[in-house]
C-alpha positions as CSV (number, residue, x, y, z in Angstrom):
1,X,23.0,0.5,-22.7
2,X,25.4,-0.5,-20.0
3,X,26.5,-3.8,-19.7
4,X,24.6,-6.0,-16.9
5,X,26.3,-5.8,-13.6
6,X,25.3,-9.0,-11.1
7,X,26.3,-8.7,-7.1
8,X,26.3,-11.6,-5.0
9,X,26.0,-12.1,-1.2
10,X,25.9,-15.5,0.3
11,X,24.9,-15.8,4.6
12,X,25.9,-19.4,6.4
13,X,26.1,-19.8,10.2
14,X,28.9,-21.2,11.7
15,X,29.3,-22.1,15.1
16,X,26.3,-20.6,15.9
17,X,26.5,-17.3,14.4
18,X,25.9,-15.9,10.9
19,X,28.8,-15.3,8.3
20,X,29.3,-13.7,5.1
21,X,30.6,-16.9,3.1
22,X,30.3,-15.3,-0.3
23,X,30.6,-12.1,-1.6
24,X,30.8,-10.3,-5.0
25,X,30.2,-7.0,-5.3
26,X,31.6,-5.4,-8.8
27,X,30.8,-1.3,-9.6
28,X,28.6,0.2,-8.7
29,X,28.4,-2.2,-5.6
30,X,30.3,-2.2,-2.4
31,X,29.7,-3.1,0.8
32,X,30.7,-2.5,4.4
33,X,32.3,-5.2,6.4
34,X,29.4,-7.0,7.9
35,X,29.0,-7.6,12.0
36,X,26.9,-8.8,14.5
37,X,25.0,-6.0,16.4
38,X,25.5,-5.4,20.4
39,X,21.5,-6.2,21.6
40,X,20.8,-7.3,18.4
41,X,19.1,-11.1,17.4
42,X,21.7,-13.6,18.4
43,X,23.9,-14.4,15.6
44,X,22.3,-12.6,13.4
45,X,25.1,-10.7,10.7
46,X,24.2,-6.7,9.9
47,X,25.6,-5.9,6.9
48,X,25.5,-2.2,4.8
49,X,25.1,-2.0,1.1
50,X,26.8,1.5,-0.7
51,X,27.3,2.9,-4.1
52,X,30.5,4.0,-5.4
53,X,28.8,5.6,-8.4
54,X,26.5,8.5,-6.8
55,X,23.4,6.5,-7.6
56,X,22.0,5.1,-10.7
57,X,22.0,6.3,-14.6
58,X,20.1,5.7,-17.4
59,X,21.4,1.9,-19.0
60,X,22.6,1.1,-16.0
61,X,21.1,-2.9,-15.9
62,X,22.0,-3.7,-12.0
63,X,21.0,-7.2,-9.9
64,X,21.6,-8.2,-6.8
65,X,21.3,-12.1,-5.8
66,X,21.2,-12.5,-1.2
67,X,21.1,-16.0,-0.3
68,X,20.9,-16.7,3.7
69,X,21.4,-20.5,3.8
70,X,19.3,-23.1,6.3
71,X,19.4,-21.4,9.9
72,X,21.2,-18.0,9.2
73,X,20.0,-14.6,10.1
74,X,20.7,-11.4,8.0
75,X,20.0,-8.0,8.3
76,X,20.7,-6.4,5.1
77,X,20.0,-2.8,4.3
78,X,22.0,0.2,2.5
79,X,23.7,3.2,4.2
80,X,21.6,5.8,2.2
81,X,18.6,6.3,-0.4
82,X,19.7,5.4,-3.8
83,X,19.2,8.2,-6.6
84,X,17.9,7.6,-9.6
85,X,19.1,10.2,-11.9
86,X,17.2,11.9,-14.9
87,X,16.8,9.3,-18.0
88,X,17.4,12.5,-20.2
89,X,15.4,10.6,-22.8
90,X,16.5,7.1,-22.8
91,X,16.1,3.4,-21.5
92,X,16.3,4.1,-17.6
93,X,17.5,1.9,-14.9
94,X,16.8,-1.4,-14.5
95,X,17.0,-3.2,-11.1
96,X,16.2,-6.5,-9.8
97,X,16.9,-7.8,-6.5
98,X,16.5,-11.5,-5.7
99,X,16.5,-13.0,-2.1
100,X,16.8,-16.8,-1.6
101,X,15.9,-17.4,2.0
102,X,16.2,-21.4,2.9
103,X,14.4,-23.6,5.6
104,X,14.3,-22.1,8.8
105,X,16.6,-18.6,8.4
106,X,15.7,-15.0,8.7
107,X,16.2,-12.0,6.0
108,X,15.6,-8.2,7.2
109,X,15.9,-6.8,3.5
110,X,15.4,-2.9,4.2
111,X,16.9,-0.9,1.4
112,X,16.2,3.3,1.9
113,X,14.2,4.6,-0.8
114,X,14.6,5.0,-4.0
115,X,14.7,9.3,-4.9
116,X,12.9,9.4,-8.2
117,X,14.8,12.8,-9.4
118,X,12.9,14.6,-12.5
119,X,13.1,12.9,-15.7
120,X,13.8,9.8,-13.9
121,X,12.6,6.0,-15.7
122,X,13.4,2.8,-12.9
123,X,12.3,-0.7,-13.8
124,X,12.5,-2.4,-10.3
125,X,11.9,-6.0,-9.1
126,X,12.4,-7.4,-6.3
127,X,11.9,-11.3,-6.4
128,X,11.8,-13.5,-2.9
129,X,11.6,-17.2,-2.5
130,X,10.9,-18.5,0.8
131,X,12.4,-21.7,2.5
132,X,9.6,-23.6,5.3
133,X,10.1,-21.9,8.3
134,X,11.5,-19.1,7.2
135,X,11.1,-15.2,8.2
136,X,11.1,-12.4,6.0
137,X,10.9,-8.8,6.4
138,X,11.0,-6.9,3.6
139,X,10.6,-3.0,2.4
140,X,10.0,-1.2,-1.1
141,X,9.9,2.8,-1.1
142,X,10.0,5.4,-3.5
143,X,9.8,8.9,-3.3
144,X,10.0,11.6,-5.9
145,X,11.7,14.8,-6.3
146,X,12.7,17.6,-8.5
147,X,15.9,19.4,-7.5
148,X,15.0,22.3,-8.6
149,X,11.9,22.7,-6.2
150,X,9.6,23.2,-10.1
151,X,7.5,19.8,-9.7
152,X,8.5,18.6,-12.5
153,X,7.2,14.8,-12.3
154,X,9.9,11.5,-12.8
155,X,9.4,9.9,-16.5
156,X,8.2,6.3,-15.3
157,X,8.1,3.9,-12.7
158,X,7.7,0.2,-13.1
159,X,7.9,-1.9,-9.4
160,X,7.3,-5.5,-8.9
161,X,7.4,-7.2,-5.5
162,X,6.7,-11.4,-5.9
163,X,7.1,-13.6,-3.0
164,X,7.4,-17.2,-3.8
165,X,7.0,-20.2,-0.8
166,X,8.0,-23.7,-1.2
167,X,4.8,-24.6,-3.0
168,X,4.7,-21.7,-5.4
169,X,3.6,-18.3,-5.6
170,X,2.7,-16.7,-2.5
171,X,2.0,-12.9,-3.7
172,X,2.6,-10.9,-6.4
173,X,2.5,-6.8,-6.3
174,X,3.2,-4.8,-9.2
175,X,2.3,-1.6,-10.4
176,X,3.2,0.9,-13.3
177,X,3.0,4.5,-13.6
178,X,4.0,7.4,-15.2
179,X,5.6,10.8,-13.2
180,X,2.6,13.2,-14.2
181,X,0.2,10.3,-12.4
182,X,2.1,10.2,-9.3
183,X,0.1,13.1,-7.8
184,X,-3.1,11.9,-8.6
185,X,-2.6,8.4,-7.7
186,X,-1.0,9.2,-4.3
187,X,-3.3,12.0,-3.5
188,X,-0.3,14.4,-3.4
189,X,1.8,12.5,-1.3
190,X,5.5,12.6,-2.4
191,X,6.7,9.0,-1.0
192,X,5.1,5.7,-1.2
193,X,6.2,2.2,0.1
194,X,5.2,-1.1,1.6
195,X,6.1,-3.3,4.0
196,X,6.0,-7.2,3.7
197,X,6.3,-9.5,6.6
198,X,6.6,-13.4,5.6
199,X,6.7,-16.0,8.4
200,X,3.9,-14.5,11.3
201,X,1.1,-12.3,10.2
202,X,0.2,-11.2,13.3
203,X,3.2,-9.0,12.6
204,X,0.7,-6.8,10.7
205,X,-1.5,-5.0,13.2
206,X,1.4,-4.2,15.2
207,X,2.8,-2.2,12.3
208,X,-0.3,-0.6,11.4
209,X,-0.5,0.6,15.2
210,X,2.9,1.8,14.7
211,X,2.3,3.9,11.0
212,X,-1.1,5.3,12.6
213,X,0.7,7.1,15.8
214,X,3.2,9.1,13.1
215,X,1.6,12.3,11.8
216,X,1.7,12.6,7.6
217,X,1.0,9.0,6.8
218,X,-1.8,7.4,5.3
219,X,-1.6,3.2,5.8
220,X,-3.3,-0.1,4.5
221,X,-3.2,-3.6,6.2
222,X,-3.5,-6.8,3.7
223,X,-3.2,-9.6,6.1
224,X,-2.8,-13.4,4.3
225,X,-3.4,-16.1,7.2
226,X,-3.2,-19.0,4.7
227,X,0.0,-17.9,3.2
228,X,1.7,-16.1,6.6
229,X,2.3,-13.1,4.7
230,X,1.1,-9.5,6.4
231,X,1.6,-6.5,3.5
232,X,1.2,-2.9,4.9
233,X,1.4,0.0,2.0
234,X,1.8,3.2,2.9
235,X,2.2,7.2,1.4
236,X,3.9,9.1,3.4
237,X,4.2,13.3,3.2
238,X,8.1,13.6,2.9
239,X,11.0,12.0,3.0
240,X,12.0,12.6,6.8
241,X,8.3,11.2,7.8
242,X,8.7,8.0,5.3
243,X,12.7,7.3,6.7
244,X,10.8,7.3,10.3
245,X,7.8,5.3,9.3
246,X,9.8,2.6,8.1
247,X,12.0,2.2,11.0
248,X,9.2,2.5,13.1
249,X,7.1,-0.2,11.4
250,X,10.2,-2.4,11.5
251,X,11.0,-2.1,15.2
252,X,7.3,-3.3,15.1
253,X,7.7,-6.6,13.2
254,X,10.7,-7.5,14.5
255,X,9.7,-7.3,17.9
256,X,6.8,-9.6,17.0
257,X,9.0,-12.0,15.7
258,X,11.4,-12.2,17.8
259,X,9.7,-11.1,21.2
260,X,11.5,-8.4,21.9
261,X,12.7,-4.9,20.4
262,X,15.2,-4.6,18.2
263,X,18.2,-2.3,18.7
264,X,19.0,0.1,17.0
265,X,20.8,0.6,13.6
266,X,22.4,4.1,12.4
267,X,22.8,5.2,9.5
């Protein structure tokens, strides 16, 4: 087993606009110089996430901490799907991921998918506390895949998704599986993902409008009123059609958030 590895990522605005203040990022994690968007949210700081190690390996014990102080705005998301490579028999990968977003700031947390390759075990978690006021959009995928085009199924899959408010828990989503269940749990679907909007949950049908008008996805809408949360899950039939639905969806809530489209973001 590998020893832990802890990134760290700290947003502030200044002057208006929203800075990276801290930043460590030890191997595997590196990231691209962050910047602020032409027609994006004002002042709101884009920033890439990469791997320097061609994706995860079994022992690898990775977290990554994102605090966006009172008033900032990040958009955080990663410059390709990360792979998680066969387990060949031992421990896995284990990931966690926690966001700290204070009073009154905005997070757009939208890491690509995980690849579950053949063999694969992940142990994810993704752990968000929310600041009063503050708005969160936030997406979990997976999709799995054999290399060798034989089906052979991923070894396991643990994922945990907890929001937590100012009061206390706001939502908790976990889930557990093994590769050979994946078919029948998906109903043959290769990818599966959510996404969570915190903050306005009238964010939610807009999404679901937005998932039903792309062919090879099958969607759910869990709308919270009394905790502003809106969850939308989704399977999706491939990887090109799950990459699409989740941009699509986004461009959805963030135009309900912010009242009007947001631009666009290459990869």
């Amino acid at each position: 087993m590998a020893a832990p590895v802890r990134a760290e990522l700290q947003f502030r605005t200044v002057a208006g606009r929203t800075h990276l203040a801290r930043q460590f990022t030890p191997h595997p994690f590196h990231i691209t110089r962050p910047f602020h968007h032409p027609g994006g949210l004002s002042g709101m700081a884009t920033l890439y996430l990469q791997s320097s190690a061609g994706g995860v390996y079994s022992g690898d014990d990775l977290s990554l901490d994102i605090t966006v102080e009172a008033g900032a705005q990040a958009h955080v998301t990663t410059q390709a799907s990360t792979i998680v490579h066969d387990a060949r028999g031992r421990d896995g990968v284990k990931q966690s991921v926690s966001l700290a977003v204070a009073k009154g700031a905005r997070l757009d947390y939208l890491p690509d998918p995980a690849i579950l390759m053949s063999g694969a075990k992940l142990c994810n978690r993704v752990t968000a506390t929310i600041g009063k006021d503050a708005r969160v959009i936030l997406a979990d995928a997976q999709l799995s895949h054999d290399p060798q085009g034989r089906a052979r199924p991923f070894a396991w899959l643990e994922n945990e998704v907890e929001i937590l408010g100012p009061d206390g828990p706001l939502l908790l989503d976990r889930f557990e599986l093994s590769g050979t269940d994946w078919p029948a749990r998906t109903g043959g679907f290769s990818c599966s993902g959510m996404m969570i909007v915190v903050g306005d949950p009238g964010a939610g049908p807009a999404m679901l409008q937005a998932a039903d008008a792309l062919p090879g996805i099958y969607a759910g809408l869990s709308v919270f009123e009394d905790r502003r949360i809106a969850l939308i899950r989704f399977l999706a039939s491939d990887g090109a059609v799950l990459t699409k639905v989740m941009k699509t969806m986004w461009r959805a809530a963030a135009t309900t958030l912010d009242g009007t489209a947001p631009a666009e973001r290459r990869k």
